[in-house]
N, CA, C and O atoms as a GROMACS GRO file, in nm:
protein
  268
    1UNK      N    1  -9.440  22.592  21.825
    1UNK     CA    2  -9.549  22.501  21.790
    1UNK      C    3  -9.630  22.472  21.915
    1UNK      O    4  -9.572  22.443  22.020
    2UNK      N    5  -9.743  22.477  21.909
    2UNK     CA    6  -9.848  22.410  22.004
    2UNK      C    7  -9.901  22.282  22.006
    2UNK      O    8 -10.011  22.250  21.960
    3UNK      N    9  -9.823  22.213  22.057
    3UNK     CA   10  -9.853  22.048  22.046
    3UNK      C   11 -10.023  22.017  22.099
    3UNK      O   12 -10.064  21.901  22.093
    4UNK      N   13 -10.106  22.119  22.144
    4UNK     CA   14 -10.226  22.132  22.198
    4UNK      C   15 -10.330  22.133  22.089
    4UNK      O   16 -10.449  22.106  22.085
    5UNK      N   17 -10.251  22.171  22.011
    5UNK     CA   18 -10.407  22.190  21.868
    5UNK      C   19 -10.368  22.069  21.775
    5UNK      O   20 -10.435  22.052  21.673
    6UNK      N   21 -10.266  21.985  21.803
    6UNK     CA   22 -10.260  21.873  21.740
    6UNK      C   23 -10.351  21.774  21.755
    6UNK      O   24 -10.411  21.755  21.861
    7UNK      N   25 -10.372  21.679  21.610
    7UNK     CA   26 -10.452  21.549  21.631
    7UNK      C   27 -10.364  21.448  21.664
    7UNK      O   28 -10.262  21.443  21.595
    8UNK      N   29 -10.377  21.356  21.762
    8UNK     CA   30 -10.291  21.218  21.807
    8UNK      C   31 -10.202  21.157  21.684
    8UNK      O   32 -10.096  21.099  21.706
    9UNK      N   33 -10.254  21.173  21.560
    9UNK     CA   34 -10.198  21.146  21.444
    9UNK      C   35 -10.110  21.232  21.414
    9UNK      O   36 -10.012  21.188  21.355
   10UNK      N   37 -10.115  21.358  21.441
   10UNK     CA   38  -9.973  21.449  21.356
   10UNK      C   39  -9.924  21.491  21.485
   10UNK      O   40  -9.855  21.592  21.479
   11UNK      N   41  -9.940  21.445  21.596
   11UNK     CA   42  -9.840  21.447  21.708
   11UNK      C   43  -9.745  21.357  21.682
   11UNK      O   44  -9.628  21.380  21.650
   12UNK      N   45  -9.817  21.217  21.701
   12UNK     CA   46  -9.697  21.107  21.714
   12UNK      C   47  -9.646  21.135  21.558
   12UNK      O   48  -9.526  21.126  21.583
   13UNK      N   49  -9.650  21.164  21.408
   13UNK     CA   50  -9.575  21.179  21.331
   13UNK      C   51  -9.466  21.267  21.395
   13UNK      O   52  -9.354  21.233  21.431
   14UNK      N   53  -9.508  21.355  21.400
   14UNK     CA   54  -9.385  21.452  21.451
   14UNK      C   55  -9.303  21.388  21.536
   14UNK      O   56  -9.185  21.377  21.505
   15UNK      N   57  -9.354  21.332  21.665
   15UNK     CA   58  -9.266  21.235  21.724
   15UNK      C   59  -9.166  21.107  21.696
   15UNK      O   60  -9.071  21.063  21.760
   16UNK      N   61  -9.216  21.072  21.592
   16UNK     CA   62  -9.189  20.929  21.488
   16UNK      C   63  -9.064  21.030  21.443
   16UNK      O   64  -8.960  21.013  21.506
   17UNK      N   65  -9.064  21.145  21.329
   17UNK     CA   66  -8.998  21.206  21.272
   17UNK      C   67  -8.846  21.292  21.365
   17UNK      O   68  -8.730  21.310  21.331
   18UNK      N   69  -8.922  21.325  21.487
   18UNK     CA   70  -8.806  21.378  21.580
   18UNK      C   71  -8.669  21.277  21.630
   18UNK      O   72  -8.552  21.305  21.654
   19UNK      N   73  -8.753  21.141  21.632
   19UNK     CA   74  -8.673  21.030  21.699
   19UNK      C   75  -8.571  20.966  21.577
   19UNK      O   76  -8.463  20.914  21.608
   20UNK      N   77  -8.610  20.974  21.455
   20UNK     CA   78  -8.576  20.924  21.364
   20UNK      C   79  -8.450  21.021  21.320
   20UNK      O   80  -8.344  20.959  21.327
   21UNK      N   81  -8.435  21.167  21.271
   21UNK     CA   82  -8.368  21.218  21.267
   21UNK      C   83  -8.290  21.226  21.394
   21UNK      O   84  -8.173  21.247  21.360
   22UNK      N   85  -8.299  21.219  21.522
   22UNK     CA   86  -8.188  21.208  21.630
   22UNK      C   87  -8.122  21.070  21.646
   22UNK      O   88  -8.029  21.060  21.726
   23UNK      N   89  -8.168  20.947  21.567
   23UNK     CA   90  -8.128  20.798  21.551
   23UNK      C   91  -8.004  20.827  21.474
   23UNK      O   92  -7.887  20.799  21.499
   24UNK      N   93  -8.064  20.896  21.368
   24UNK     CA   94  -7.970  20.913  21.227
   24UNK      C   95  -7.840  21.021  21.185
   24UNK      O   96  -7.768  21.044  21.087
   25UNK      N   97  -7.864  21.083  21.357
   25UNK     CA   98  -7.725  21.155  21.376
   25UNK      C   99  -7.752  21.273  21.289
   25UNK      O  100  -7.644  21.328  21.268
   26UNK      N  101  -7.858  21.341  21.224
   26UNK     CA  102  -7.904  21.451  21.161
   26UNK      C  103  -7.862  21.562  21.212
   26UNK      O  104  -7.836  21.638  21.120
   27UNK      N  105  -7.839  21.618  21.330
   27UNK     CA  106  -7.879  21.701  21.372
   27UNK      C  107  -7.750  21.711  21.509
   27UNK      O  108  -7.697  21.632  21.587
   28UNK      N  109  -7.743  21.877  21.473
   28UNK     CA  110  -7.642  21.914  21.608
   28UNK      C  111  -7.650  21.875  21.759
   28UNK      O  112  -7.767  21.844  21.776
   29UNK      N  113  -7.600  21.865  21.844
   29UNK     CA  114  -7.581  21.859  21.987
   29UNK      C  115  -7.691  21.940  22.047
   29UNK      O  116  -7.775  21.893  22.123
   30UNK      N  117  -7.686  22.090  22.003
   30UNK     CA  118  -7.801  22.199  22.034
   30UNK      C  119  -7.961  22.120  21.978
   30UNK      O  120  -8.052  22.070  22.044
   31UNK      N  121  -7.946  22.136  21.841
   31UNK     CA  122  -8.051  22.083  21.791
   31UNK      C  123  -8.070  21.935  21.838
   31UNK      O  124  -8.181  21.909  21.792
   32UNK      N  125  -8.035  21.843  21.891
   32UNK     CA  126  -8.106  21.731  21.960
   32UNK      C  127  -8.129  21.755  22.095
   32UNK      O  128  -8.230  21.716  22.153
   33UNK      N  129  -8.043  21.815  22.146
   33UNK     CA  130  -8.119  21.888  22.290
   33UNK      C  131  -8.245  21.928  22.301
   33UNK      O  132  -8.330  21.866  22.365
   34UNK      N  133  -8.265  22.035  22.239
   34UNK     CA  134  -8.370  22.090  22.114
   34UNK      C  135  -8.504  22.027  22.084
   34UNK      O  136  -8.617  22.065  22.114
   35UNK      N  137  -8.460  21.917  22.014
   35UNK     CA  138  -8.572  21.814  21.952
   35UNK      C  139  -8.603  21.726  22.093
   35UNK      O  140  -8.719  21.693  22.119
   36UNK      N  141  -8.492  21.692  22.179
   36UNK     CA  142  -8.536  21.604  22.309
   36UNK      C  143  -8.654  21.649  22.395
   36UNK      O  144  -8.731  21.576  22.457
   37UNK      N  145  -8.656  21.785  22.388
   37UNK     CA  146  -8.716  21.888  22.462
   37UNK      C  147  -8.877  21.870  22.443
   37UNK      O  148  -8.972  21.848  22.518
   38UNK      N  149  -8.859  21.890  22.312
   38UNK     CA  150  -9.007  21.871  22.203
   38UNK      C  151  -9.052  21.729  22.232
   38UNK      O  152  -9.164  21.692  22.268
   39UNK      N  153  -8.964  21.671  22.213
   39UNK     CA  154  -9.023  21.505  22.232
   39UNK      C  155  -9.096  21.465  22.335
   39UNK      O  156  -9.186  21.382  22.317
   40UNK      N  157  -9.066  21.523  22.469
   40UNK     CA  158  -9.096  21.484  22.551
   40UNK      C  159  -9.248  21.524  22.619
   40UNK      O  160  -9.327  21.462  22.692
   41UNK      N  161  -9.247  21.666  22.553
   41UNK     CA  162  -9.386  21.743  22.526
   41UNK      C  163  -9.439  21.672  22.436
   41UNK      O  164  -9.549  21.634  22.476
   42UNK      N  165  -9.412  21.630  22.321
   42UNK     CA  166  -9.561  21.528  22.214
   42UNK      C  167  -9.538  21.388  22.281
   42UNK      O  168  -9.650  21.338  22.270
   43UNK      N  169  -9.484  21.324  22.325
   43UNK     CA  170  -9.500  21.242  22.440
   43UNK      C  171  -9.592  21.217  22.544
   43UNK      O  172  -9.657  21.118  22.579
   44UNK      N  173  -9.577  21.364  22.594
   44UNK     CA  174  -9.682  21.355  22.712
   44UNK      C  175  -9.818  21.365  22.664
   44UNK      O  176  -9.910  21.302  22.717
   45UNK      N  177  -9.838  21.464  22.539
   45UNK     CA  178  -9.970  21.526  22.469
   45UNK      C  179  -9.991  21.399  22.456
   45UNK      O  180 -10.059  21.349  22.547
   46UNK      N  181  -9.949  21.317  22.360
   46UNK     CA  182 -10.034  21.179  22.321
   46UNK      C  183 -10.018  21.041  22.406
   46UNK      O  184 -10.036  20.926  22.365
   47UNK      N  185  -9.986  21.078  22.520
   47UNK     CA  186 -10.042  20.971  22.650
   47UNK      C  187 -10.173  21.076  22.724
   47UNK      O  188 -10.261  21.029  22.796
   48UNK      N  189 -10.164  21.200  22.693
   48UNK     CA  190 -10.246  21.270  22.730
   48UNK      C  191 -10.410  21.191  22.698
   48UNK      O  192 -10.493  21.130  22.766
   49UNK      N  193 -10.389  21.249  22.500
   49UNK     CA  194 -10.482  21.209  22.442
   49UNK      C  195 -10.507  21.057  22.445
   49UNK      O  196 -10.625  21.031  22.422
   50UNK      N  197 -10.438  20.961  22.464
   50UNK     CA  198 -10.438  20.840  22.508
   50UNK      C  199 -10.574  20.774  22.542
   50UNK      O  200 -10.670  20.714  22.493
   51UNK      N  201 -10.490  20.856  22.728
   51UNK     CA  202 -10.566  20.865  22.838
   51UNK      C  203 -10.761  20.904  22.826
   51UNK      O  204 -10.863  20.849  22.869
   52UNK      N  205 -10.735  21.007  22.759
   52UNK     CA  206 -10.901  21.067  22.742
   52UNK      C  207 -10.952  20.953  22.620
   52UNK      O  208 -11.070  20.924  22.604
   53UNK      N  209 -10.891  20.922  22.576
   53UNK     CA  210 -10.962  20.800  22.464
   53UNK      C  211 -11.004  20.703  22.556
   53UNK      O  212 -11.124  20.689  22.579
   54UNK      N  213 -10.957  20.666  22.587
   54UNK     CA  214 -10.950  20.511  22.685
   54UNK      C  215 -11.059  20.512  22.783
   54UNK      O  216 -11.144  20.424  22.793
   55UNK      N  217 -11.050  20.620  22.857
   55UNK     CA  218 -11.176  20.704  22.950
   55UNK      C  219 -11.303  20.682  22.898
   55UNK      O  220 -11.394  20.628  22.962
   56UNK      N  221 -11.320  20.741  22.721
   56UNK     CA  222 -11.463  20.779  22.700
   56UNK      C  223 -11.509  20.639  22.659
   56UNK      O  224 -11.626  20.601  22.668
   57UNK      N  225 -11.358  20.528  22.592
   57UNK     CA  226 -11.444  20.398  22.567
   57UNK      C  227 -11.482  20.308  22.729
   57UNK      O  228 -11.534  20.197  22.740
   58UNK      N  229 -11.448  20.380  22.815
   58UNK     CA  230 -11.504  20.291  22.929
   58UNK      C  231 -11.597  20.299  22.994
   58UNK      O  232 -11.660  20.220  23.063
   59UNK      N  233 -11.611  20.459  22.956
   59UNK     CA  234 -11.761  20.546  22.954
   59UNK      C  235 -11.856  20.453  22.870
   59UNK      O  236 -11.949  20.389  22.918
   60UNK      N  237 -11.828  20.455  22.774
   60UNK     CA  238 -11.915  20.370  22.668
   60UNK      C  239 -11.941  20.229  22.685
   60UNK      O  240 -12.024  20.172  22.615
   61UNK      N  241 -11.884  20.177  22.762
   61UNK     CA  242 -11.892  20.060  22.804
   61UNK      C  243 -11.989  20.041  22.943
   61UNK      O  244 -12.083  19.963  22.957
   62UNK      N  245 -11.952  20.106  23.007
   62UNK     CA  246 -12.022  20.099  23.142
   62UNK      C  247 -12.175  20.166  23.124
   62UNK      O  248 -12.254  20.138  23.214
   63UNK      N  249 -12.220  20.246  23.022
   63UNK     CA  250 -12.335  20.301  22.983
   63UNK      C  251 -12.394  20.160  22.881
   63UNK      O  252 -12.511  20.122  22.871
   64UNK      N  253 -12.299  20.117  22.830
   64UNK     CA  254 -12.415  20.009  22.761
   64UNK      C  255 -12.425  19.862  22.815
   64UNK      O  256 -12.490  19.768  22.770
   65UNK      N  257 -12.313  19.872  22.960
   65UNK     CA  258 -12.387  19.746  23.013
   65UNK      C  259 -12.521  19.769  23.091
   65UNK      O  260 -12.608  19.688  23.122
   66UNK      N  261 -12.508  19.934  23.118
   66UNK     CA  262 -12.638  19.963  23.214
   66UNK      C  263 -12.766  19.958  23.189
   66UNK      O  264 -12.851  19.968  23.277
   67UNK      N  265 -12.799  19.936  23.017
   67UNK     CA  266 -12.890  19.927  22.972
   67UNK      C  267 -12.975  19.781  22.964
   67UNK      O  268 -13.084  19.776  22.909
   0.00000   0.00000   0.00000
C-alpha cells in the first residue's frame, strides 16, 4: 500500500482500524509487528498532511491581514 495517495481521512481510518485490531489481540505476534510497522508510516503521513494544512491556513491568514 502507498500511504502517499491517501486522503488524511482514509489514512487515519486505516490507522484507527490497525490500532484497534492490535488492542483486541486480533492478530499474530508477526502480524502486529507487521501492522506496528504500517502504523507508524500512516502516522507520520498524517502529521505530514497535518503539517501542510496548518501551513496553508497561516498562509491564509497572513495574506488577509495584509490586505
Amino acid at each position: 500500500m502507498d500511504e502517499n495517495k491517501l486522503s488524511f481521512e482514509e489514512a487515519y481510518k486505516q490507522l484507527t482500524e490497525l490500532v484497534q485490531k492490535m488492542e483486541n489481540a486480533q492478530m499474530s505476534l508477526a502480524d502486529s509487528v507487521a501492522a506496528y510497522e504500517q502504523g507508524i508510516k500512516l502516522k507520520a503521513y498524517c502529521e505530514q498532511l497535518l503539517k501542510e494544512a496548518e501551513l496553508k491556513i497561516e498562509t491564509l491568514k497572513v495574506s488577509n491581514t495584509g490586505e
